[in-house]
N, C-alpha and C positions, 0 to 999 in steps of 0.2 A: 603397581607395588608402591606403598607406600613410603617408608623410609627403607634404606635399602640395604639386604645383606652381600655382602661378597659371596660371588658365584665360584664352583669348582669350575673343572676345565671342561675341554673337548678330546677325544684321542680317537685313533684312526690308523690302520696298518691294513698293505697288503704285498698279498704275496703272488708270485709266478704272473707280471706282468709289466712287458717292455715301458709301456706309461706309468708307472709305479707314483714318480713324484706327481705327473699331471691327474694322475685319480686321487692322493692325499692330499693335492690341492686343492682341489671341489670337493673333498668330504670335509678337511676343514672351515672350507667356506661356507657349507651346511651348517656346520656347528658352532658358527665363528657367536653365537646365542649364548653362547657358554662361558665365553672369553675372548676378550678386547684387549686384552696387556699386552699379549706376545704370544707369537706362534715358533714353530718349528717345524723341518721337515727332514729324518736322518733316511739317505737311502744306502742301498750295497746292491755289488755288481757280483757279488760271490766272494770278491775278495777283501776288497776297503770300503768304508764307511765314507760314506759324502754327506755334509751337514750343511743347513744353513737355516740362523734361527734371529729374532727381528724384533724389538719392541713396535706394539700399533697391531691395525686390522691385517687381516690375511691377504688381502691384495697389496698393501703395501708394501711388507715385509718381503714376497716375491714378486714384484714390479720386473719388467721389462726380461731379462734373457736369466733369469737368476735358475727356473727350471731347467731350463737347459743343461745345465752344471751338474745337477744331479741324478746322477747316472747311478743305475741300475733295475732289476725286476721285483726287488721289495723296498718297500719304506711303513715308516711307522711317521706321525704327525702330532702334533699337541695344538689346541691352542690353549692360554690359559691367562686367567684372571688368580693371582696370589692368597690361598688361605693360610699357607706356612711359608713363610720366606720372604723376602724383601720384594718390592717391584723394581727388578734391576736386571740387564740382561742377564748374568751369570747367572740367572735363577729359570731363564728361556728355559722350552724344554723340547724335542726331548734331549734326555742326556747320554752321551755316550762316553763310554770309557772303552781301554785294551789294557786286558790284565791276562793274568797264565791261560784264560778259557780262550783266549781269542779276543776280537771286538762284540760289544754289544751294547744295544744301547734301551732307553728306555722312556715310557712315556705314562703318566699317573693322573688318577681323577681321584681324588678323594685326600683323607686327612687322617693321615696316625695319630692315635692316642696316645701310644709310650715312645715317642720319636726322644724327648728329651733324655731319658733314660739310656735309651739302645747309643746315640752319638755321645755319649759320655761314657759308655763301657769302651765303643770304638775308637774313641780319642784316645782312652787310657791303653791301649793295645795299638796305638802306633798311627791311625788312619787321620789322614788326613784331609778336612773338607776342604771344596770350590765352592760348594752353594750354601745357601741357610735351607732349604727345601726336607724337607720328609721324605723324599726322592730318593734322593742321593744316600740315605740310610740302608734301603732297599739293595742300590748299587754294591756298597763295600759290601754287604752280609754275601752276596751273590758273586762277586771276585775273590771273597778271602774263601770260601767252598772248595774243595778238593773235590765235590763230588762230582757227577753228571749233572747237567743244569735243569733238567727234570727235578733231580732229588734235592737241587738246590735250592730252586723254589720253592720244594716242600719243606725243605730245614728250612728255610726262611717266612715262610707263612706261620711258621710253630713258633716265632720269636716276635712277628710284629703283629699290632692289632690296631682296629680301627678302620677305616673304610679305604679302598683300596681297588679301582680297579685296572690293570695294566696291560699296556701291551709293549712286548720285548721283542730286537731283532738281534740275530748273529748272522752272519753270513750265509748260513743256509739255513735259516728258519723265523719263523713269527710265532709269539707265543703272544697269548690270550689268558690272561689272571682275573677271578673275581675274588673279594674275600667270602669268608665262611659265610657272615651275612646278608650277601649281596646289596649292599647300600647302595650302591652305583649301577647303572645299566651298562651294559655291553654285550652288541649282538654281532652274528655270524654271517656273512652274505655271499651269494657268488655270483662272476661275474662271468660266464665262460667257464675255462679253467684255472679264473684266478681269486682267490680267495681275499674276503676282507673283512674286519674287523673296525667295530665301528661304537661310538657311545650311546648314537640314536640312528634310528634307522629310517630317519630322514636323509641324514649322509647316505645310506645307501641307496635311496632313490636318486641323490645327486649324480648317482655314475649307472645309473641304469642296473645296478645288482639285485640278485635277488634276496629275500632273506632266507633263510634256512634257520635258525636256532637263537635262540640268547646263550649267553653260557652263564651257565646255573652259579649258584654260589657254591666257592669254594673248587671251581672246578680249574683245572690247567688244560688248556686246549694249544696243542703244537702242531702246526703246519709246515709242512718240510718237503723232501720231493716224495717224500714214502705217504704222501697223503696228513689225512687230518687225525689226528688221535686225543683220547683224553684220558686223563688221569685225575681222580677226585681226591681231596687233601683231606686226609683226618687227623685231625687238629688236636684230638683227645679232649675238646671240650663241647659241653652240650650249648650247640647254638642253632639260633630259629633263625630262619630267612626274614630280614630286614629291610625293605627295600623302599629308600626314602620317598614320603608319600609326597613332598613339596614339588618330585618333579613334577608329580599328576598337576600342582595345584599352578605350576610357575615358572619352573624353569624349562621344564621341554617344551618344544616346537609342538604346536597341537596336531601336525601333519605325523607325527612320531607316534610307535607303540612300542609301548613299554612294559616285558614281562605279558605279555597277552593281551594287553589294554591299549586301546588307542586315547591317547593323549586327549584331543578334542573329543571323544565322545566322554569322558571323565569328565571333563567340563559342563558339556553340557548337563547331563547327570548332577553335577554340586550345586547349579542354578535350578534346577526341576527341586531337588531334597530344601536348597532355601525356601523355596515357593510353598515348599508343603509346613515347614518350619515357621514362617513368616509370610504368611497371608495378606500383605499390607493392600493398603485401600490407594493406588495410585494413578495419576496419568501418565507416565512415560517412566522407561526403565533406559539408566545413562549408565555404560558400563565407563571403566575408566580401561584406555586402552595398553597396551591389547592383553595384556593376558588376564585382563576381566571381561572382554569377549565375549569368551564364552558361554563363561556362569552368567551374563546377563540374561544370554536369546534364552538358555535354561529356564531363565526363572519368566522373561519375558512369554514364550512358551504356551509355560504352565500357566501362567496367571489371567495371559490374554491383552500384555497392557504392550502396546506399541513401545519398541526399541529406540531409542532417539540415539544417533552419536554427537551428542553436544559436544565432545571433548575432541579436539582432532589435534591427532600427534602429529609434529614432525618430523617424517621418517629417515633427517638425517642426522640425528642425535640418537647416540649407542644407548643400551639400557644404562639405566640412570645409577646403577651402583659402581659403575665402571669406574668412575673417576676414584682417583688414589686417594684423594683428600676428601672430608666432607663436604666441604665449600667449594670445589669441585661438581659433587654430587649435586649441594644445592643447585648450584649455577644450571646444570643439565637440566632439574626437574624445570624450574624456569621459564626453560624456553621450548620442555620438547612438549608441553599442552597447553593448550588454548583453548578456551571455552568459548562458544556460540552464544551468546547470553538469551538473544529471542526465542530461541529452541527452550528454554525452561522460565522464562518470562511468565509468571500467572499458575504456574503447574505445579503440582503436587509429584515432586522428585524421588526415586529409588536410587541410589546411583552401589553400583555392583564393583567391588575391587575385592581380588584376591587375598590380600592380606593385609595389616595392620600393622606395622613394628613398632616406629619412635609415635608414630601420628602425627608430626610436624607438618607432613604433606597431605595427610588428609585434610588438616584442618583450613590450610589454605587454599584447597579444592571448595571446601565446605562454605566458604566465606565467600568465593568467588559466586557460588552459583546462588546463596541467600543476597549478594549482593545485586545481581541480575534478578531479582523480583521473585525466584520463586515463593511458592508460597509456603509448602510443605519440603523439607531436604531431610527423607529415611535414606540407611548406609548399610548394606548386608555385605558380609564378607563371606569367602567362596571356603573358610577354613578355621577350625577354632582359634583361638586366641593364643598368641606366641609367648607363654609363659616363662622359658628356658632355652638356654643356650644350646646349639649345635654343637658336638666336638668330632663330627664327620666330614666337612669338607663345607660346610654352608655358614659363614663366619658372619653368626647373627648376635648383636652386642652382649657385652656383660648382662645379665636377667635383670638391673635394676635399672637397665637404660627400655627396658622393652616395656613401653607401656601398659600390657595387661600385668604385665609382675607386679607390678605397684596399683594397679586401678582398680576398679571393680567396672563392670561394664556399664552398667548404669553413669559412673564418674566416667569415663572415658565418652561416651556419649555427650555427657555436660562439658567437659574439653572439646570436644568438636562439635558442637554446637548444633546437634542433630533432633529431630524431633523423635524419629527410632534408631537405632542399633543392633543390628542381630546377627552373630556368629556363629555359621552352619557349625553343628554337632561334632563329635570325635565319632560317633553312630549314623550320621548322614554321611560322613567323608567318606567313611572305609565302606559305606554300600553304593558309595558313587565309583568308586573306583574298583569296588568289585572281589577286595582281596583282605584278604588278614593280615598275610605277610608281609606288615608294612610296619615301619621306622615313625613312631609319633612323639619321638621323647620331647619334640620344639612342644608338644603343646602339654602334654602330660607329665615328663620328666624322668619316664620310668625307659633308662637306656639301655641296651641290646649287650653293647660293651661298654664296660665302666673308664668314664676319665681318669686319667694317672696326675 
């Protein structure tokens, strides 16, 4: 990646079993990919809510006897990196409240688009917040309800929009939310007789589950002692399944599938579509690791040109957008790759990364390896070109900080000092990955649901 966006979360629930927190602890440590700020883990014994929530990685935060504490046969998990809210515990998640329904609490991947609107009608009627979060918006709609919390979340799906997907406990149940357009993944798994819910279904290889289902967009899935039931939300408005194609490109674990797709075979598929795209005349293909990987051996593959890993990360540095500050960020990119320089000494270089944002860090890759003798340095990227901002949960900068907004690819090329440049298709993406039903406003502009 090259400069870097803030990632959504991780979430994770399950139900009817005695290890409850010690299986939401290894599925967040699955997904701990998603988020590096702060974890949480709320469980219940039937009757009370037991919580414990942590800034830092997910071993940290439950270090030493802390599982033990949390007692009961369901829990719900988060981990999370901030797109709405401050980085500050009060903002940890999940979140619970006790209001007229009982206790319940809650846990969110994604980003409302009319969040400022809804906490300004809710202020004006009395409520009062704990967090800065889009979270907690969801929360008051769902306590100030007189209904059943089935029909509650469907009154409340009819009043918020944007990407969203949750998982809710009460003392005797776990509930499973997508929004209308599925932006977010969330699937289904069982373990036994114990159900779980999950963001990727690498978490549920973590506990040995199986999978059974995604839950579709728009769908309410409630687990209880009466079994698994669903109820699907009509929204009264026409919406198409959206389902953000960055995770194919970036953020999921390649060991995950998503919506029918397996992560790494998508990859490899975007490296095969460059290949066919970009023909280059090369001797070595240097992916930048790891979530350029993939699309390298793709294109490596296709083309026939030996894989080199010039670059070797140091696997004890988080992803690089983790840090809170840019200078932060910088400091990680820094130190977490290192170039081999003999490995491209003399050689006419491909080097393969997923995506393109500021180009700050490309060009200091690009410099590094022109500086090491190569002779030839081409740059294919695994996705078209980042023209526009996110307003789903992937906090990619203002469009005039993103370097295709303002360049033209040819200029950006001549900023990074490359001999070619070439940006698999919006037509190679969506046949690598197999599907329509996907979310491309980053590169197109043209969005599912409109910003407020």
């Amino acid at each position: 990646m090259s400069t870097y966006p803030k990632h959504y979360c991780g979430i994770f629930g399950v139900y009817g079993s005695p290890e409850a927190a010690k299986h939401t602890f290894y599925g967040l440590f699955a997904l701990q990919h998603r988020g590096q700020e702060s974890a949480g883990i709320v469980c219940t014994d039937g009757m009370t809510l037991f919580e414990h929530k942590g800034m830092g990685l997910v071993p940290n935060v439950f270090a030493g006897s802390i599982l033990l504490k949390l007692k009961g046969t369901s829990a719900i998990g988060h981990d999370r990196y901030s797109t709405t809210g401050d980085s500050e515990l009060r903002n940890a998640q999940p979140l619970s409240i006790v209001c007229k329904r009982g206790s319940i609490a809650l846990a969110h991947n994604g980003n409302l688009t009319n969040t400022n609107r809804l906490r300004t009608e809710l202020q004006a009627n009395g409520a009062i917040f704990l967090t800065t979060t889009d979270s907690e918006t969801m929360l008051h709609l769902l306590a100030r309800s007189d209904k059943p919390l089935e029909e509650a979340i469907l009154e409340m799906m009819k009043k918020v929009e944007g990407a969203y997907s949750l998982v809710i406990m009460t003392t005797d149940s776990l509930i499973a939310v997508r929004d209308p357009n599925g932006f977010r993944p969330l699937s289904i798994g069982k373990l036994g007789d114990t159900w779980v819910v999950a963001s990727e279904t690498c978490a549920l290889d973590a506990i040995n589950a199986r999978f059974e289902r995604d839950v579709e967009p728009g769908e309410i899935v409630t687990i209880d002692a009466n079994g698994l039931r669903s109820l699907k939300a009509e929204i009264g408005v026409d919406t198409k399944p959206s389902f953000c194609v960055f995770e194919y490109v970036y953020f999921a674990r390649p060991d995950s599938n998503l919506m029918g797709t397996n992560v790494y075979s998508a990859r490899i598929a975007m490296g095969k579509k460059l290949a066919e795209e970009y023909p280059i005349e090369a001797d070595i293909v240097v992916p930048i690791p790891d979530s350029g990987n993939c699309a390298a051996l793709g294109y490596s593959e296709a083309r026939e040109i030996p894989i080199v890993m010039a670059f070797t990360r140091n696997h004890y540095v988080g992803r690089s957008f983790i840090g809170s500050r840019q200078e932060e960020r910088d400091r990680t990119v820094n130190i977490k790759l290192n170039l081999i320089p003999e490995l491209v000494r003399g050689k006419r270089v491909v080097i393969v990364d997923d995506s393109i944002v500021r180009g700050t860090t490309s060009t200091a890759r690009v410099r590094r390896i022109r500086g090491a003798g190569a002779k030839e340095v081409h740059m294919l990227v695994s996705c078209p070109p980042h023209k526009h901002s996110c307003f789903y949960g992937i906090d990619f900068p203002d469009p005039t900080k993103l370097i295709a907004n303002r360049r033209s690819c040819e200029e950006i090329r001549q900023d990074l000092g490359l001999d070619s440049l070439g940006y698999l298709s919006e037509r190679g993406l969506v046949e690598a990955v197999g599907s329509h039903d996907l979310c491309l406003a980053c590169f197109n502009g043209e969005y599912p649901v409109k910003p407020e």
